[in-house]
C-alpha positions as CSV (number, residue, x, y, z in Angstrom):
1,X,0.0,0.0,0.0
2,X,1.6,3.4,-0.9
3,X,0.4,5.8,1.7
4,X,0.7,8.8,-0.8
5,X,-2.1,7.2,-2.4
6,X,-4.5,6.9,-0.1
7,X,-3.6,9.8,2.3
8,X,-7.0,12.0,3.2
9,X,-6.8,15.8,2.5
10,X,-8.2,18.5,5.0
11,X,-9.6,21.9,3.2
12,X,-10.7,25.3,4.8
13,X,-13.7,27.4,3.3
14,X,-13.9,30.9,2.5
15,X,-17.4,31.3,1.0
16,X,-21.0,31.0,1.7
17,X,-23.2,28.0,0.5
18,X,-25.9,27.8,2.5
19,X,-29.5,29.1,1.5
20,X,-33.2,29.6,3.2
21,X,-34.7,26.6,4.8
22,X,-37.1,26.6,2.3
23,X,-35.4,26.2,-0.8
24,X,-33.6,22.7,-1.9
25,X,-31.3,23.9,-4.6
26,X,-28.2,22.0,-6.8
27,X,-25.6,23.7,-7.0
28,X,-22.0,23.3,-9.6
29,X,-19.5,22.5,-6.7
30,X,-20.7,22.4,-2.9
31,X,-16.5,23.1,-2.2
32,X,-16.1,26.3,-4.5
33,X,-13.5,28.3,-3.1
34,X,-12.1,25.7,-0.8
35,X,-7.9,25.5,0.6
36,X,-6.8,22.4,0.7
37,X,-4.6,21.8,4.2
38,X,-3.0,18.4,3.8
39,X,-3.4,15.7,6.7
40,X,-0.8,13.3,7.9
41,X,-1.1,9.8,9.3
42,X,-1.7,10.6,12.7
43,X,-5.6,12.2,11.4
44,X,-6.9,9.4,10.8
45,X,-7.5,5.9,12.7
46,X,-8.9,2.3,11.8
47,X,-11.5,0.5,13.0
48,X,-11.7,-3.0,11.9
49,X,-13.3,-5.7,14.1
50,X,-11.1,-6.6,17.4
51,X,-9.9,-10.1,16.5
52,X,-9.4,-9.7,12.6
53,X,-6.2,-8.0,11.1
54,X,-6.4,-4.9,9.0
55,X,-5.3,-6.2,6.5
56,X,-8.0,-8.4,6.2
57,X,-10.9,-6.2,6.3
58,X,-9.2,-2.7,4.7
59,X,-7.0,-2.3,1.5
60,X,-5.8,0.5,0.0
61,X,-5.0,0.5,-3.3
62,X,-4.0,3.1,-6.4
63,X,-6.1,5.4,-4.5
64,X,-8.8,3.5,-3.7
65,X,-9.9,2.5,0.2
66,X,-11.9,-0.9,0.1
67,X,-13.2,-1.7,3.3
68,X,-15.2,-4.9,3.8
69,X,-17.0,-6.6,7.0
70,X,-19.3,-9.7,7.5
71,X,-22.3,-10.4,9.6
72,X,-20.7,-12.5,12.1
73,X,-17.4,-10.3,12.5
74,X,-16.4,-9.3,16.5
75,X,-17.2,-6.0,17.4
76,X,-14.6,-3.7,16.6
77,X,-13.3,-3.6,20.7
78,X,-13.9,-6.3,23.1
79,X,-17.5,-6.0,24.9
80,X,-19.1,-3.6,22.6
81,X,-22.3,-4.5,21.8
82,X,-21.9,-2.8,18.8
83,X,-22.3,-4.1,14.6
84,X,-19.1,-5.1,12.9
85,X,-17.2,-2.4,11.3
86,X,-14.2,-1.4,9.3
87,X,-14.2,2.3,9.0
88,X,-11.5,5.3,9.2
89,X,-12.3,7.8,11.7
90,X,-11.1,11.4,10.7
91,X,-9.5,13.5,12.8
92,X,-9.8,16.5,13.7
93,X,-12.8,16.1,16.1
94,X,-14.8,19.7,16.0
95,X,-17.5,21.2,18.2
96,X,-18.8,24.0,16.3
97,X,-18.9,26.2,13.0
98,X,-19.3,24.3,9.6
99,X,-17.5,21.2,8.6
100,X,-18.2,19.1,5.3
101,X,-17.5,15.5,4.4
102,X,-16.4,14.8,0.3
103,X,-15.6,11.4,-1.2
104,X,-16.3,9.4,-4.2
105,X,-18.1,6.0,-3.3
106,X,-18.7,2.8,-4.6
107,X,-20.8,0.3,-3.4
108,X,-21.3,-3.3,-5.1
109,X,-24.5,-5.0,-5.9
110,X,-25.6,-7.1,-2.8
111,X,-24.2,-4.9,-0.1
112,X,-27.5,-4.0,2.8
113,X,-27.8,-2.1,5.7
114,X,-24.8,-0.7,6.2
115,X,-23.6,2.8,6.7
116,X,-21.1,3.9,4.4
117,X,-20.2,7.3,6.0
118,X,-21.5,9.0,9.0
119,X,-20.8,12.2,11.9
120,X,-20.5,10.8,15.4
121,X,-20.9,12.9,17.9
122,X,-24.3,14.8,19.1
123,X,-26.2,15.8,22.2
124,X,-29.2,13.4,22.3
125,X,-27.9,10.2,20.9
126,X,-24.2,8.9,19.7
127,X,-24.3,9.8,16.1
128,X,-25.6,13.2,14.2
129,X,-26.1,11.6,10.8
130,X,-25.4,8.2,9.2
131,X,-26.3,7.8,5.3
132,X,-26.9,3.9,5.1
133,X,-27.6,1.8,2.1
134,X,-30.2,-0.7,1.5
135,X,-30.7,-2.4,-1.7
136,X,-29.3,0.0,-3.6
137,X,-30.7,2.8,-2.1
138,X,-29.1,5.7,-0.2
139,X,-31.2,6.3,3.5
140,X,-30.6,9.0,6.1
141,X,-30.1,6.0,8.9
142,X,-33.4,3.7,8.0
143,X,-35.8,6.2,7.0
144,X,-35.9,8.8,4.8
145,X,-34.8,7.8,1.1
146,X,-32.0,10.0,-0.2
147,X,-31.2,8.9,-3.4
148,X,-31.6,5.6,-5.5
149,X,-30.2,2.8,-8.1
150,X,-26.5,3.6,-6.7
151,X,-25.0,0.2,-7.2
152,X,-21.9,-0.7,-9.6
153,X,-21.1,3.0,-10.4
154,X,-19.2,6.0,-8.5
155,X,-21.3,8.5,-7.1
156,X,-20.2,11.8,-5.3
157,X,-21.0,12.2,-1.5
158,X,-21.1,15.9,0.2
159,X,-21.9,15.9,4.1
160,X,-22.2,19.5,5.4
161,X,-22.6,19.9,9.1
162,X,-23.5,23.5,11.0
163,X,-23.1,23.1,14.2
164,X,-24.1,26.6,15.3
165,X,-27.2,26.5,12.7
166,X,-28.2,22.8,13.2
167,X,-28.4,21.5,9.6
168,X,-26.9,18.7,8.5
169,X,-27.2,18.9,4.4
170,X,-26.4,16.2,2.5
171,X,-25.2,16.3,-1.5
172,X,-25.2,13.6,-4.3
173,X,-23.3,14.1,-7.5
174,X,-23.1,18.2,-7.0
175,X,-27.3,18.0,-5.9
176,X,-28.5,19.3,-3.0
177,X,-30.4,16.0,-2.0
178,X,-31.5,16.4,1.9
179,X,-31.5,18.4,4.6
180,X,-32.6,18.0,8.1
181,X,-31.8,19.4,11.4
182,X,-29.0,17.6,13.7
183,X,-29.2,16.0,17.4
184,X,-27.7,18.9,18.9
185,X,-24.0,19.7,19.7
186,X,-21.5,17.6,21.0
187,X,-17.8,16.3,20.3
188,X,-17.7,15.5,16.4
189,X,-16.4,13.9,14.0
190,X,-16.8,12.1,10.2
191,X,-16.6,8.5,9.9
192,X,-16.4,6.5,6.5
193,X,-16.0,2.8,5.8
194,X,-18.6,-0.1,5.8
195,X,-20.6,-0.6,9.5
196,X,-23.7,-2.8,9.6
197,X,-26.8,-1.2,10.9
198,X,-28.8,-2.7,14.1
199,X,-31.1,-5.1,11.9
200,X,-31.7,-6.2,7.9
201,X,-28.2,-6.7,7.2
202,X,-26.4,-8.6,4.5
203,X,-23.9,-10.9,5.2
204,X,-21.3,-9.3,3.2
205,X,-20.8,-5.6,3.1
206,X,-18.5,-3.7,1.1
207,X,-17.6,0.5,0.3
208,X,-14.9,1.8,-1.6
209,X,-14.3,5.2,-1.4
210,X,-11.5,7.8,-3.2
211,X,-10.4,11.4,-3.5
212,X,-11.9,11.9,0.2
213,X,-11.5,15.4,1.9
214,X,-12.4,17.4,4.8
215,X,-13.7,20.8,4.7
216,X,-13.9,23.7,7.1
217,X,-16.0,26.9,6.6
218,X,-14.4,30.5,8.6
C-alpha cells in the first residue's frame, strides 16, 4: 500500500453555501473556493473488528480505500455490543462552525444495511447523521430515502454539518439532496467505511471510497 495514495486531504472554506430553509437547490461544486490543508497519518484511525487483522478487512489501493465486513465479525473492541465495522475515523474532532465531508463511493451489488459514512458525535444520541444503504438505495439512517439505483457506479458524496445553525445537508453528484436538522451539539467527528446497521443486514458488506477530503468553513 503506498500511503501517498491513499492519504486524506483536509480543506478550509472561504465562501457561503448555504441558502433559506425553504429552498432545496443543486448547485456546480458544494466546495467552491475551498484550501486544501494536507493531513498526515496521525488524522486518521482504523476500526476493523477486534480479532481480525487490518489487512484483512481494509486495502488501500492506487487510491482506492476498500473496506469490507461480514455479519458474524467481532465487534470492533472487546465488549461492545456494537455491529461489525471497518471504518477510518477522521480527525480533527470539532464542536462548532461548519465542517463538510467529500468522497467518491462505490458500493457493489448485494451490499445492505450498512452505513457507508456518517458524523458521530451529538447531544441526544451517539451519532448526528449516518447515510446507510439498503438495496441500492441511499437512506438517512433507515428512514428517509436520499437517493436511488447507486449500485456498480461512482457517485459523489457531500456531508455539510453546521453546528451553530443545526443543519446537517447532504449532496449527491453536486445536488443538494436532503437536509434535516442535527441531534444537537456535542464532540464531532466524520466517519467513513462499511458498518452494519442494528437489523436487515447482508452478510457481506463492502464500500470503496477515493479522493476523500475534509472541509472547514471560517
Amino acid at each position: 500500500m503506498k500511503a501517498s495514495y491513499c492519504r486524506l486531504t483536509f480543506f478550509l472554506v472561504t465562501s457561503s453555501f448555504f441558502l433559506k430553509d425553504a429552498h432545496m437547490v443543486s448547485v456546480v461544486d458544494p466546495t467552491y473556493g475551498f484550501v486544501e490543508v494536507m493531513l498526515n497519518e496521525s488524522n486518521f484511525e482504523y476500526q476493523k473488528p477486534y480479532d481480525t487483522p487490518l489487512d484483512q478487512r481494509y486495502e488501500c489501493k492506487d487510491g482506492t480505500h476498500r473496506f469490507w465486513v461480514y455479519a458474524d465479525d467481532k465487534p470492533f473492541s472487546l465488549g461492545s455490543n456494537t455491529q461489525p465495522r471497518t471504518e477510518i475515523r477522521i480527525l480533527p474532532n470539532y464542536t462548532s462552525g461548519v465542517w463538510q465531508f467529500e468522497g467518491l463511493a462505490f458500493i457493489p451489488n448485494g451490499t445492505s444495511g450498512a452505513t457507508i459514512v456518517q458524523i458521530h458525535g451529538a447531544a441526544h444520541g451517539n451519532t448526528t447523521a449516518l447515510l446507510r444503504i439498503y438495496k441500492g438505495e441511499m437512506r438517512y439512517y433507515s428512514t428517509q430515502v436520499i437517493d436511488t439505483d447507486l449500485y456498480d457506479r461512482w457517485f459523489k458524496v457531500n456531508l455539510i454539518h453546521d453546528v451553530d445553525e443545526g443543519k446537517v445537508i447532504v449532496f449527491l453528484d453536486n445536488k443538494e439532496k436532503f437536509k434535516i436538522h442535527d441531534q444537537g451539539p456535542g464532540l464531532l467527528y466524520f466517519k467513513f467505511g462499511v458498518y452494519g446497521a442494528p437489523a436487515n443486514i447482508s452478510y457481506y458488506m463492502e464500500s470503496r471510497w477515493k479522493d476523500v477530503k475534509i472541509y472547514k468553513k471560517f
